[in-house]
N, C-alpha and C positions, 0 to 999 in steps of 0.2 A: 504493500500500500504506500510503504514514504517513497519506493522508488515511482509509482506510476503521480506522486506528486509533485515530485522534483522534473519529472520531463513533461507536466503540463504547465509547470510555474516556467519551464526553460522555453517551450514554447508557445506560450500563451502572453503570461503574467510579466516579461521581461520589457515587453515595447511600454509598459505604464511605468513598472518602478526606476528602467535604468534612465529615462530620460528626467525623470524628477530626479533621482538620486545624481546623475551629472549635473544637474542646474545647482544643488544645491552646494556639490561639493567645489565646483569651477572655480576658481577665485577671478579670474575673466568671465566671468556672467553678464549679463547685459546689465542689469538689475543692480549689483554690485558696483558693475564699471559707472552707472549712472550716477549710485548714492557715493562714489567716492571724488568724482569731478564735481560735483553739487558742492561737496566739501571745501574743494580746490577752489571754484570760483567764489565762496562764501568769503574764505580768508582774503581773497584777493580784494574784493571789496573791502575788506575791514580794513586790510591793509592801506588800501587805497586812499580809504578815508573821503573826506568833502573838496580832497586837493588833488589835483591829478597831475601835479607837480612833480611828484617823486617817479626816479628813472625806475621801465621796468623792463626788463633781460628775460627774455625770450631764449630758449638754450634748444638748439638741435642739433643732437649729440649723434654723429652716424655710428656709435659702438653701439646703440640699442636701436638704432631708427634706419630702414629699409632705405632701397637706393631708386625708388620709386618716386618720378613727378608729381605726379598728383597729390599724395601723402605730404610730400614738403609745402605742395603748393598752400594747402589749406593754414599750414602753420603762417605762411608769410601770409597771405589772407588776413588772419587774425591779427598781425602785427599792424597791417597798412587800416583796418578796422581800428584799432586802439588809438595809432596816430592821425589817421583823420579823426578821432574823438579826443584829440587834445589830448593826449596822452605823449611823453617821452619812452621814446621805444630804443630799442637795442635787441636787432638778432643777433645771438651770438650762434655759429657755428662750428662744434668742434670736428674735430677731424686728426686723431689721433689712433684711433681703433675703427675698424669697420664691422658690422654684423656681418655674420657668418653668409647673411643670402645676398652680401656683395659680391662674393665668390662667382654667382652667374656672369659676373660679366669678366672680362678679360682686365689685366693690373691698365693697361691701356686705357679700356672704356670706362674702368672706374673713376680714374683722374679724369677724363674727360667729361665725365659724368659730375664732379665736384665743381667743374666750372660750369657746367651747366647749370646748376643747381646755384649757383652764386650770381649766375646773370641773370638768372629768371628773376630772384628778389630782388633784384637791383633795378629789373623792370619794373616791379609791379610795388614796390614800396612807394612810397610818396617821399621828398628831399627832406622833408622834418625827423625822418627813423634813420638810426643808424646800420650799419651791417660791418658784421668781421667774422672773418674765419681765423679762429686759433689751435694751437696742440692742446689747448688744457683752460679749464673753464675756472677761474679765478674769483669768488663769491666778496664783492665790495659791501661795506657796512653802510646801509641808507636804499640800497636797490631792493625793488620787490622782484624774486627770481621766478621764474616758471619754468622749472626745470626738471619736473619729475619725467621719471624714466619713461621711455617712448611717447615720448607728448604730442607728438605725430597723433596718437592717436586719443586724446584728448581736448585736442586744442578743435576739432567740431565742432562736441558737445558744449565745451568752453564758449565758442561763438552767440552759440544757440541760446544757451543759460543767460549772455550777458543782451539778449534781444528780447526772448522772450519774459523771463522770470523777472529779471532787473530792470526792462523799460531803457534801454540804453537806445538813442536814435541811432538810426539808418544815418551814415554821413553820403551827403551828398552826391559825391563823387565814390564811393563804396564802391559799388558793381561797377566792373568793367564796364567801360563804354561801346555802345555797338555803334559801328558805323562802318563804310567802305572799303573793302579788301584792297581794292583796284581791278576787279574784275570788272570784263565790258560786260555783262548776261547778270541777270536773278539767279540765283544758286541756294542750296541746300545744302550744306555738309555733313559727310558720312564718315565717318572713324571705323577705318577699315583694320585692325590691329595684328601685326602676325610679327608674334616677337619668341624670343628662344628661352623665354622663363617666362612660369606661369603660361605654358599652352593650353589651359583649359578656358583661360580669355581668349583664346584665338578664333578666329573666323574659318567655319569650313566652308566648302563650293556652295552645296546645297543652298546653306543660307542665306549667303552673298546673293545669288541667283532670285533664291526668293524673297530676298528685301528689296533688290533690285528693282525687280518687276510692281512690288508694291508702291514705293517709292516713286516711280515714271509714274502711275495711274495717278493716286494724288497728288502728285507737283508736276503737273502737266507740262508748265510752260516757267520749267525750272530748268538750270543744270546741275548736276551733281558733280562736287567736286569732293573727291575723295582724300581724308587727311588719315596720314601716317609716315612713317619710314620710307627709305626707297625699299625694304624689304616687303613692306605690307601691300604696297602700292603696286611693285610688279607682282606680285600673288593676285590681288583682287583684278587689274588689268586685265592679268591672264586666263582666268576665270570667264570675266567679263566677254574681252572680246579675242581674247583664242592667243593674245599676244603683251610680249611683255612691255611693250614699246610707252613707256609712259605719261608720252603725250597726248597733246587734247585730240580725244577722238568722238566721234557719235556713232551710238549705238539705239536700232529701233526709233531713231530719229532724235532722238537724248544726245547732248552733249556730256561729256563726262572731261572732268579738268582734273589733275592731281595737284596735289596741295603745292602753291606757287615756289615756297622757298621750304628750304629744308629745315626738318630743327623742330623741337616743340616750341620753343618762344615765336617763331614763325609764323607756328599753327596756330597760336591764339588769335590776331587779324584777321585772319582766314574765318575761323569761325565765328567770332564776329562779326562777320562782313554777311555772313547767312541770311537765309530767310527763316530758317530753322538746322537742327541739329538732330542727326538720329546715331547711336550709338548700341550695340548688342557685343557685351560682353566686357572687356574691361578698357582699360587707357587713361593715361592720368589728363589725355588734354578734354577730357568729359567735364573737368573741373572748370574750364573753360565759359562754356555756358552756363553752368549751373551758379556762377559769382557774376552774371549777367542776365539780362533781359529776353537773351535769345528764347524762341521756345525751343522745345529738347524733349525727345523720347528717349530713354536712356535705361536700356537691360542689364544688368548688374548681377552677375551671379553671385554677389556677397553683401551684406546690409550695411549699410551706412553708415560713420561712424556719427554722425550727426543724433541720432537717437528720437528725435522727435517728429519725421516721418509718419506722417497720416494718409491714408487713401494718395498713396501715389507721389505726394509731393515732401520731398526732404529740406529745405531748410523753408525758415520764416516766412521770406521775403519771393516762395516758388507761387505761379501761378498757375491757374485751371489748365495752362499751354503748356507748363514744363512740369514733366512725367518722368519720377525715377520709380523703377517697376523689379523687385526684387526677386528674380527668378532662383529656384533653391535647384533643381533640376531640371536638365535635359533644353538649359539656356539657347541650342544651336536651333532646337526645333520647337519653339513657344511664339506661337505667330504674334503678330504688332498689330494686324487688321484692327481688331475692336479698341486698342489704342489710339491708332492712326486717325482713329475716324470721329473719336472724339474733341480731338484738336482745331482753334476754331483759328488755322491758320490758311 
């Protein structure tokens, strides 16, 4: 009898207990991760005080924090946020240690990768914040630091907390500005992504094909210009129209453009420049539209770190037009139509 109990608990009873019993033991829970940035941004306030005078150091530290765009981008986000709010900023980035999943990229791509990551903030801060990259992070008496361990992925929710919960204004100039790529044609841009980590973000035929087609039916008298790498770009080309030739071709009567210059900081103007933005699967230049006006359909096979995601839309300031849609499974084949169609672009 205990044995015919043990293999109905093993195959019955295990999908209810071991999913509560991981929630409760994860110390990465959503739940936990929320009530300990809640905490974070409490102090910061207090700290802060009625003066927003006091300097505050912002630390992205690459020994705990990925070598991922997007992920940085949002930390400088939150810096260019704080200094348009009258706040004295300082990112501080160290670079003394790298996490182990720098290792994807070659000792090459990873310096070049640290300059990337250093021009892009240098873009997108405002001249009142400062930026430095150091071997070692040196904690000054009088600075409010925000420095806890991978803040990459804290500093969302951070955003979010200081908009929503605190009442903190939108500055003005906050979201990316949309305006003209330098394209002659209306365009839409597509983040075509096929990278050598994380291939499960990656784009196959199939769906390429069948977003395509969706995509020409509702932007009739659009072009699509397709943004990524010269790797992703001859992938999806090739796909598309049988050749890897990356230049502007039409297909089905569609013009199709590849992203004009090279580079993520590149790609930002470019989508920008859109009439909309559609995205399945991962890329950090998604961050792009989502810190802007653009509208944006946007398939994410991992959740947010933002936290406060409702019916589709991830942060405060997202409208009924931009759609982040959190696919848990089988992201290559979960059609867009009933998305698509809800969009009043």
């Amino acid at each position: 009898m205990f044995l015919v109990w043990i293999d109905f608990r093993r195959r019955h009873l295990r999908f209810i207990y071991v999913p509560i019993i991981s929630f409760v033991a994860s110390p990465f829970s959503s739940f936990r991760k929320q009530k300990y940035i809640r905490k974070i941004v409490k102090y910061f306030i207090q700290d802060l005080g009625d003066s927003k005078n006091r300097r505050i150091r912002v630390v992205y530290d690459f020994a705990d924090s990925p070598h991922t765009i997007g992920d940085f981008m949002v930390v400088v986000m939150l810096c260019r946020f704080l200094a348009l709010s009258s706040c004295s900023i300082i990112l501080t980035i160290i670079d003394s240690d790298r996490r182990s999943d720098w290792n994807e990229l070659s000792k090459i791509a990873q310096n070049k990768r640290v300059d990337e990551l250093y021009n892009l903030a240098n873009y997108l801060l405002p001249k009142s914040a400062k930026l430095e990259i150091v071997n070692k992070h040196h904690v000054l008496e009088g600075d409010i630091n925000l420095d806890s361990s991978s803040f990459y992925s804290i500093a969302p929710y951070f955003l979010h907390l200081l908009i929503t919960k605190y009442r903190w204004a939108m500055p003005d100039d906050f979201l990316l500005k949309v305006g003209a790529s330098g394209a002659e044609v209306q365009y839409i841009a597509w983040h075509v992504r096929k990278a050598s980590y994380d291939n499960r973000r990656n784009l196959t035929s199939i769906s390429i094909k069948s977003d395509f087609e969706i995509l020409q039916k509702r932007f009739p008298n659009h072009a699509i210009m397709l943004i990524s790498d010269s790797a992703g770009l001859e992938d999806a080309f090739l796909i598309l129209t049988g050749s890897r030739d990356i230049n502007p071709q039409k297909l089905n009567g569609v013009q199709i453009l590849p992203q004009p210059e090279p580079g993520f900081q590149n790609a930002i103007p470019a989508v920008l420049g859109a009439k909309f933005y559609f995205q399945r699967g991962g890329g950090g230049i998604g961050m792009a539209p989502m810190f802007s006006s653009v509208p944006y359909l946007y398939l994410c096979p991992d959740k947010t770190y933002f936290y406060g995601w409702r019916n589709h839309t991830a942060l405060p300031w997202s409208t009924e037009n931009q759609l982040f849609v959190y696919v848990k499974k089988k992201i290559d084949k979960h059609s867009i139509i009933n998305f698509i169609d809800k969009l009043k672009v």
